[in-house]
N, C-alpha and C positions, 0 to 999 in steps of 0.2 A: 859663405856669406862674403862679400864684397867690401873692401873697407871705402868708409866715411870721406867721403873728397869733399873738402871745402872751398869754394867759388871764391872767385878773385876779390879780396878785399877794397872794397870803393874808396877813391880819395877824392877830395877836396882841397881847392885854393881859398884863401883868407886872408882876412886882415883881423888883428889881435886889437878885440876893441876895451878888451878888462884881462888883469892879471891882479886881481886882488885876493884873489884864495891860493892855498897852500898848492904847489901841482899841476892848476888845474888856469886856463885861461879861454876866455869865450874869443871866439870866434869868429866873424862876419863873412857869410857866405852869401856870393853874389850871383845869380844866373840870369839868364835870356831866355824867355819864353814866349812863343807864339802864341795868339788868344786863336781858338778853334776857327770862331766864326770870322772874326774881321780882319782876323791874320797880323794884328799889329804885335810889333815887339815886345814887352811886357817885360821889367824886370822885379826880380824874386827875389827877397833877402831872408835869410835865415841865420840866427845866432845859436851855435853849435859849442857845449862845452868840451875843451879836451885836454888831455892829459899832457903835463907839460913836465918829465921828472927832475928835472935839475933847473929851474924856473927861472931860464934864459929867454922869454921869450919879452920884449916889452911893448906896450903900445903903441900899436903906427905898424908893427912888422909886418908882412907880408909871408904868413907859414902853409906848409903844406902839413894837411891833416887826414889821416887814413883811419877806416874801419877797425875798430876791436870790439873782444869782449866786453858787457858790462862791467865797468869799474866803480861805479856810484849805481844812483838813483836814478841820474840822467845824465853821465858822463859814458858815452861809449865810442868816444874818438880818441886819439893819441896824434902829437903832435910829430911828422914821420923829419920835417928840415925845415930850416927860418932861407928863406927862399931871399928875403931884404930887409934888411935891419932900417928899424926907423928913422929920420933925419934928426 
C-alpha cells in the first residue's frame, strides 16, 4: 500500500482586520477575478479566521496565512509571517 502524500498547502496574503479573540484574528483576503462573460476585473473579498499563537498580530498588518487542519469550528488557517506591521 502506498503511503498518504498530502498536496501543497494553499496560502494567502491579508490584512488583519479583527484581533479580538484569544489566538485567533480574521483576516481580509483580496483577489481579482475575471467575470466569464464580459471579461471585466471583478474584485473578491473574503474574511478568513486564523490562528495566531502568540497574538502578535494587530490591525492594519499585512500577514501571510497558510492552510491547516481544523482547529475550531471555522478556524482552519494559521497565521505562517506578519509580512508589514501597521503604521
Amino acid at each position: 500500500m502506498e503511503a498518504c502524500s498530502r498536496g501543497k498547502a494553499k496560502s494567502r496574503e491579508g490584512v488583519v482586520v479583527s484581533n479580538k479573540m484569544d489566538k485567533t484574528v480574521v483576516v481580509l483576503v483580496e483577489r481579482l477575478v475575471q467575470h466569464a462573460k464580459y471579461k471585466k476585473h471583478l474584485r473578491r473579498r473574503k474574511k478568513l479566521k486564523a490562528h495566531d499563537e502568540q497574538n502578535r498580530c494587530g490591525i492594519g498588518d499585512r500577514v501571510l496565512i497558510s492552510e491547516t487542519r481544523p482547529l475550531s469550528r471555522d478556524k482552519r488557517w494559521a497565521v505562517r509571517a506578519i509580512l508589514e506591521k501597521a503604521v
